[in-house]
C-alpha positions in Angstrom: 373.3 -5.5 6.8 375.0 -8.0 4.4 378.7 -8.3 4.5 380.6 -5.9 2.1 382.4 -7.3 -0.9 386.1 -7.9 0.3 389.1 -5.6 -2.4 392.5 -5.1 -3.0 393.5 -1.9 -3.8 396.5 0.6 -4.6 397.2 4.0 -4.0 399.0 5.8 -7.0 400.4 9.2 -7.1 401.7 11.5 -4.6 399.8 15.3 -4.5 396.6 13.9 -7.1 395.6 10.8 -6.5 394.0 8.0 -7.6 392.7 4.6 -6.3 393.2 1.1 -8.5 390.7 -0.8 -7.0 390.6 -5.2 -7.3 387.8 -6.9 -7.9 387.2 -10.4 -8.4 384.6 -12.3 -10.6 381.0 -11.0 -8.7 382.7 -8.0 -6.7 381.3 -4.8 -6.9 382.3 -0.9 -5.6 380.3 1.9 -5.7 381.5 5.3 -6.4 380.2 9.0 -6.4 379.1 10.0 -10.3 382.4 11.6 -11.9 384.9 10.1 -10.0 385.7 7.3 -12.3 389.3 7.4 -13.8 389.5 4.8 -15.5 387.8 0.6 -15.8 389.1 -3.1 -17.8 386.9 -4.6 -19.8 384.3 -6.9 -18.4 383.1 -4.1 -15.4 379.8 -3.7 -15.9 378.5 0.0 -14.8 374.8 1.0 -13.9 373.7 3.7 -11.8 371.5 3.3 -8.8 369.7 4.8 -6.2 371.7 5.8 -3.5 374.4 2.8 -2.6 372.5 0.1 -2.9 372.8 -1.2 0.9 369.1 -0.7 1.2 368.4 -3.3 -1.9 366.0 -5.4 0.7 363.7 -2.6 1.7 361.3 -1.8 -1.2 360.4 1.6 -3.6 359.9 4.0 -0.2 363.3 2.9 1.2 364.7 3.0 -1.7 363.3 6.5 -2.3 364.0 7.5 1.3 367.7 6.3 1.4 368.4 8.2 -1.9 366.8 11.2 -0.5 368.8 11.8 2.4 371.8 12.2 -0.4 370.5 15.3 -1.2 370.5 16.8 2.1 374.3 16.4 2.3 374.6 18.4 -1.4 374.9 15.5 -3.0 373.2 13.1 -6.0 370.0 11.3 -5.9 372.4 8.3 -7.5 375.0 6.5 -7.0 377.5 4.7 -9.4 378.0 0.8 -9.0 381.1 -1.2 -10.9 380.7 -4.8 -11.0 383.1 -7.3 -12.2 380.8 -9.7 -14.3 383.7 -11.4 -16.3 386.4 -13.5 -15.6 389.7 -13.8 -13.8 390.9 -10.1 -12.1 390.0 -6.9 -13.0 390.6 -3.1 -12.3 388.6 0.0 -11.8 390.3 3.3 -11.0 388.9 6.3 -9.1 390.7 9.8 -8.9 390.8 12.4 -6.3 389.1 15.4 -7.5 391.7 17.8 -6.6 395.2 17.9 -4.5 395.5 16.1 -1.7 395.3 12.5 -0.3 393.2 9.7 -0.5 392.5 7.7 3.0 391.5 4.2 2.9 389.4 3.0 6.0 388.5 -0.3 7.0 385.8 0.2 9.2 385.6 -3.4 10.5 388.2 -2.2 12.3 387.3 1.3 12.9 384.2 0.3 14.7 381.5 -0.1 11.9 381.3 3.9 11.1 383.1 6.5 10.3 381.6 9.9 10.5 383.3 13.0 7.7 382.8 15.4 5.5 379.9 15.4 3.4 381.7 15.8 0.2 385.0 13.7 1.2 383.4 10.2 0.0 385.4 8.7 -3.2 384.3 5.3 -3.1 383.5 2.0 -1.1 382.8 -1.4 -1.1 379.5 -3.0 -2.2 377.7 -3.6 0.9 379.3 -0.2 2.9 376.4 2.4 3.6 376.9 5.8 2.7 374.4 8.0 4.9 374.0 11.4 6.8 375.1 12.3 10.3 372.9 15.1 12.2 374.9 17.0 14.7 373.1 16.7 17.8 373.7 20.0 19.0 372.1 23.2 16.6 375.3 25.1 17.4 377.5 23.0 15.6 375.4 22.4 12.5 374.7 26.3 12.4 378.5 27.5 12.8 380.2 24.4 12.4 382.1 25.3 8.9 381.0 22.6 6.8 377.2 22.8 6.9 374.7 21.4 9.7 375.0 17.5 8.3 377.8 15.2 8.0 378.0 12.1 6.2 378.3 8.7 7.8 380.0 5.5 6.3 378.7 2.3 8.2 379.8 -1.4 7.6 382.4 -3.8 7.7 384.2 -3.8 4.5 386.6 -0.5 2.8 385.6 3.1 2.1 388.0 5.5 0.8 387.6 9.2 1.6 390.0 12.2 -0.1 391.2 15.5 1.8 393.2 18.4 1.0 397.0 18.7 1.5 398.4 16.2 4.1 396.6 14.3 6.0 397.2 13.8 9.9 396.2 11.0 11.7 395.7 11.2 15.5 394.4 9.1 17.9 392.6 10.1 21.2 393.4 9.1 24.2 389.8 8.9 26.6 389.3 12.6 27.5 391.8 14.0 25.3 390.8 17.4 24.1 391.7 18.7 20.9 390.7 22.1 18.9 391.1 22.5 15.3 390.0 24.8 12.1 386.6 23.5 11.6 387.0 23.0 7.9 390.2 21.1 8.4 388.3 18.2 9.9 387.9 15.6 7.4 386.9 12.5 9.3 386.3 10.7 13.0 385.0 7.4 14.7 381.6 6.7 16.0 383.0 7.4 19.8 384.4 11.0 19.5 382.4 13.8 20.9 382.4 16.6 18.5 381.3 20.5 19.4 382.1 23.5 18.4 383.5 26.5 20.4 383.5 30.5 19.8 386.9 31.7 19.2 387.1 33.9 22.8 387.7 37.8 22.5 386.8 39.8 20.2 390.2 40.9 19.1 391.1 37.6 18.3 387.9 36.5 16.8 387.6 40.0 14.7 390.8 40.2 13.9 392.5 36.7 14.5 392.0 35.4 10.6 390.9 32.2 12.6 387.2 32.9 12.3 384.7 32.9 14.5 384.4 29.6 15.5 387.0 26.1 16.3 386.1 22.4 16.3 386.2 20.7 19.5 387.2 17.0 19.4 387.4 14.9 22.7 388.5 11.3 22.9 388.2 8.5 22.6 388.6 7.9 18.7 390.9 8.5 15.8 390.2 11.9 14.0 391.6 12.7 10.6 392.8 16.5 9.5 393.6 18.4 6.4 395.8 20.8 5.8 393.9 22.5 3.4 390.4 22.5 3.1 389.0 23.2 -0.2 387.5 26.2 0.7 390.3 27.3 2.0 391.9 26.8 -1.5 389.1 28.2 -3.6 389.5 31.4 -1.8 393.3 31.9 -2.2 392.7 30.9 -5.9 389.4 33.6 -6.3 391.5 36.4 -4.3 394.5 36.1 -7.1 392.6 35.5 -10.4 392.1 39.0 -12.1 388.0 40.6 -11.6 386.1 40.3 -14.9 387.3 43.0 -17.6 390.3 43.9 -15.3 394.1 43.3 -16.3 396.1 40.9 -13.9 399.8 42.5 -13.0 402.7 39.7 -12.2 403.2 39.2 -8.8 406.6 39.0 -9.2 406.3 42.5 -10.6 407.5 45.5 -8.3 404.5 47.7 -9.9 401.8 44.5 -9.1 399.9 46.0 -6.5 401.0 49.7 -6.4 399.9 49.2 -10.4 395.9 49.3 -9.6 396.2 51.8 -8.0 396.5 54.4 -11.1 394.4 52.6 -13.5 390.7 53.9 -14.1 
């Protein structure tokens, strides 16, 4: 795999984000369709199949590469921005909702980063964005987020966003931790990852948990979320009013008792 394009970049904002990304005359970043912000002149955009890592291997890798994109939910294409003037220029990328944005070099995170199939923002030219299959059927089946994950490999920076805050921790060999399954947003290539069934049936039935936890052990880095966007989705569809229905105030002392006597 050829090098990835070297870039500067800056993170603006503090709850929605957005990434100013660098590039220098020849430099190029590729970027999920609809996550552009905002470009200088001189950036040249085309769309391509997949992200343009597998440039060397002909129609049927091309083809094959773009087709795996579509097992992880997302587009046969792939934006690419390339800086084909002169002198410095900027290309901006914004988070799709709240949260953070996380850069990751992976030449030092160990050539690949395994996370969320719809985390990806953008990367470096060169960085290959591809799909992880869970070894294990159990934790593809109840794992939360859907039996593939996506894999960034390479040596150059990806940038990955997440809801709410965004904790970092790093895994000592053997270190055990559990988590929400949808809070995980992202690991190295060297943690073991499983999933576990919430024990009781109390807790699991009545817990609010779920049914199921992840299980991370070490050694690696792991990065979690606060708030997963399902999580947030739900919240938001549970307080909007039902179609043709009225919506009381919550602050409102009659709010809830309120439905209760209409027709």
């Amino acid at each position: 795999m050829a090098n990835a394009h070297e870039m500067d970049y800056r993170i603006y904002g503090d709850d929605m984000q957005f990434v100013e990304i660098e590039l220098d005359p020849g430099e190029s970043v590729i970027a999920e369709a609809g996550s552009l912000m905002m470009m200088e002149d001189g950036i040249r955009m085309e769309t391509i199949f997949g992200d343009g890592s597998d440039s060397g291997k002909g129609l049927m890798g091309k083809l094959f590469g773009a087709g795996k994109r579509l097992l992880t939910g997302e587009s046969l294409f792939m934006t690419i921005f390339s800086h084909t003037g002169q002198g410095k220029k900027h290309v901006s990328f914004a988070a799709p909702y709240p949260g953070k944005i996380i850069p990751l070099n992976l030449a030092e995170l160990g050539g690949k980063v395994i996370c969320q199939k719809d985390s990806f923002l953008c990367a470096a030219k060169g960085v290959s964005v591809g799909i992880e299959f869970q070894r294990k059927l159990s934790t593809g089946f109840f794992g939360g987020e859907g039996f593939i994950m996506q894999k960034l490999e390479g040596d150059g920076l990806a940038f990955v966003h997440a809801g709410g805050t965004i904790h970092e921790k790093a895994l000592q060999p053997g270190e055990l931790i559990r988590i929400d399954t949808g809070c995980l947003v992202a690991m190295t290539r060297h943690v073991q990852y499983d999933i576990e069934f919430v024990g009781g049936v109390k807790t699991a039935l009545f817990g609010g948990e779920g049914l199921f936890f992840a299980s991370l052990r070490g050694p690696g880095k792991v990065w979690v979320q606060s708030l997963p966007f399902s999580r947030l989705a739900s919240r938001v569809f549970a307080a909007a009013p039902q179609a043709g229905g009225s919506s009381k105030g919550e602050g409102s002392i009659l709010g809830g008792l309120g439905n209760l006597f209409e027709d």
